[in-house]
N, C-alpha and C positions, 0 to 999 in steps of 0.2 A: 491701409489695406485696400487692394484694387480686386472689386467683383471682378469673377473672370468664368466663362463657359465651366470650368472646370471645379469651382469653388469660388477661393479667395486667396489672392498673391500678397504676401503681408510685403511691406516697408522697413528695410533696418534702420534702425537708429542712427543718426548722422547722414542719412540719405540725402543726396543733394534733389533740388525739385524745383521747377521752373514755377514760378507766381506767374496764373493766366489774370484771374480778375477776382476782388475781394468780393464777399458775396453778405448780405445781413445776417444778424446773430452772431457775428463773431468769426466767421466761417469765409476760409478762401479756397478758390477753384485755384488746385494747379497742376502739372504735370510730371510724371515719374516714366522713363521707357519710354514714354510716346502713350501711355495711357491717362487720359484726365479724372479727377477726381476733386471730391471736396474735404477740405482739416479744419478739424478748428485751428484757430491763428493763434492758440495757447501749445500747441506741437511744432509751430515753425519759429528757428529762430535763424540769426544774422552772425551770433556770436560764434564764431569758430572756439573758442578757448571754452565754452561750454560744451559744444559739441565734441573735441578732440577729449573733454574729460570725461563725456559719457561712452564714447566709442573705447576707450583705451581699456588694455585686459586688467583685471585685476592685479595691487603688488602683491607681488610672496611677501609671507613674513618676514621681515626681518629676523637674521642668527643674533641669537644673545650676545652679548658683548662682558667684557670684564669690568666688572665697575669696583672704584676705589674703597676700600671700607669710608662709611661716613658720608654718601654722595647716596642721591635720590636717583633713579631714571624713570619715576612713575609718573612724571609731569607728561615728558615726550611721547612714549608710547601712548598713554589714555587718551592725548592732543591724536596724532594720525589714526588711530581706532576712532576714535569718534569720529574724523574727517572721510576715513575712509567706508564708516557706516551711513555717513549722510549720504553719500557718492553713490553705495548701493544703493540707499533706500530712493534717490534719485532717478538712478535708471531703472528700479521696480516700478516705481509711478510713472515713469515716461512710457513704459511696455502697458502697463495698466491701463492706460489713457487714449493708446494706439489701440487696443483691444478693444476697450469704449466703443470709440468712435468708427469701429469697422464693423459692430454688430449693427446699429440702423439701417449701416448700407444693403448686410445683409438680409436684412429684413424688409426692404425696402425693395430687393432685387426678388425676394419670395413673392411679396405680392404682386410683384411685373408676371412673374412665369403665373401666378394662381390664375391673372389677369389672362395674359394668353391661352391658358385652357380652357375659361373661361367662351373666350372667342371664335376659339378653335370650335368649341361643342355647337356654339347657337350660328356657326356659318355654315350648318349645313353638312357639320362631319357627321351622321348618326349612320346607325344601323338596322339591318330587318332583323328584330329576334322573336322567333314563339309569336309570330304574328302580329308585333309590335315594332315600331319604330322608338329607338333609344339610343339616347348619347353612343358614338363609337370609343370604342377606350384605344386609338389606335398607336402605335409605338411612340408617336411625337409626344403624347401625353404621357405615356411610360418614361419617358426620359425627361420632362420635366417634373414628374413628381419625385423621381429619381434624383436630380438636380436640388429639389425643395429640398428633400432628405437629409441629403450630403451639407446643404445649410445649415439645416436646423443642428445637426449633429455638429457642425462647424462654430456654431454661437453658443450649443453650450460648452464644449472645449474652451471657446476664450472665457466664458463666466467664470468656469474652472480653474483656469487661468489667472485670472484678473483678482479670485479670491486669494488665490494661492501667493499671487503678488506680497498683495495688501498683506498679509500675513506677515509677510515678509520669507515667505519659505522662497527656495531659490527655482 
């Protein structure tokens, strides 16, 4: 997920992303669009044949078939149902994990803006009111708390999210 003025611009799955520099904890800097950012290094992989299997739409069911009196088909089908329930529960925890790792940022981007109101108040931005001088609350600050909002309201959608994953609901 890439903070942006406007919220947060999420990553699809299978997105390709240039490795700027590995970074500790686990964690590397790289770049998506021309935008840089940090993942953990448990989200990027090399392996195309994982990736084309998490990118790919889901199969239809297969149409029933005619089966012989005397002859099983409950081997094959329960074999691709279970393959094909790992596959989802797969890309649930890969969206799950992208979710993760995009709330810090955004939380991290809240305390930058708290930070610049912050800055904004004690340089000097105040006001004459009733005979007192007091913080201005002037439109820059309106649009970062506005900004903070639109965050906060943004993290708890992925929480919601990420629960709803794990659940496995789709």
């Amino acid at each position: 997920m890439i903070p942006t003025e406007d919220g947060v611009t999420g990553i699809p799955v299978g997105a390709e992303v240039k490795v700027l520099v590995p970074q500790e904890g686990g964690k590397i800097r790289v770049e998506y669009k021309g935008n840089p950012l940090i993942l953990p290094a448990s989200q990027l992989t090399n392996d195309l044949d994982l990736v084309a299997s998490l990118t790919k739409p889901a199969a239809k069911p297969a149409t029933p078939q005619a089966v012989a009196p005397g002859t099983s088909t409950a081997k094959a089908p329960a074999s691709q149902a279970e393959l094909e329930a790992k596959r989802e529960a797969s890309v649930r925890e890969t969206r799950a994990k992208q979710f993760e790792s995009a709330i810090p940022q955004a939380e991290h981007r809240i305390a930058e803006i708290e930070e610049e109101m912050q800055v904004s108040m004690r340089s000097g931005n105040r006001a004459f009111v009733n005979g007192q001088v007091v913080p201005n609350d002037n439109i820059e600050n309106r649009g970062r708390r506005s900004q903070i909002a639109a965050l906060r309201s943004q993290i708890a959608v992925w929480r919601n999210e990420i629960s709803s994953l794990r659940r496995g609901s789709p």
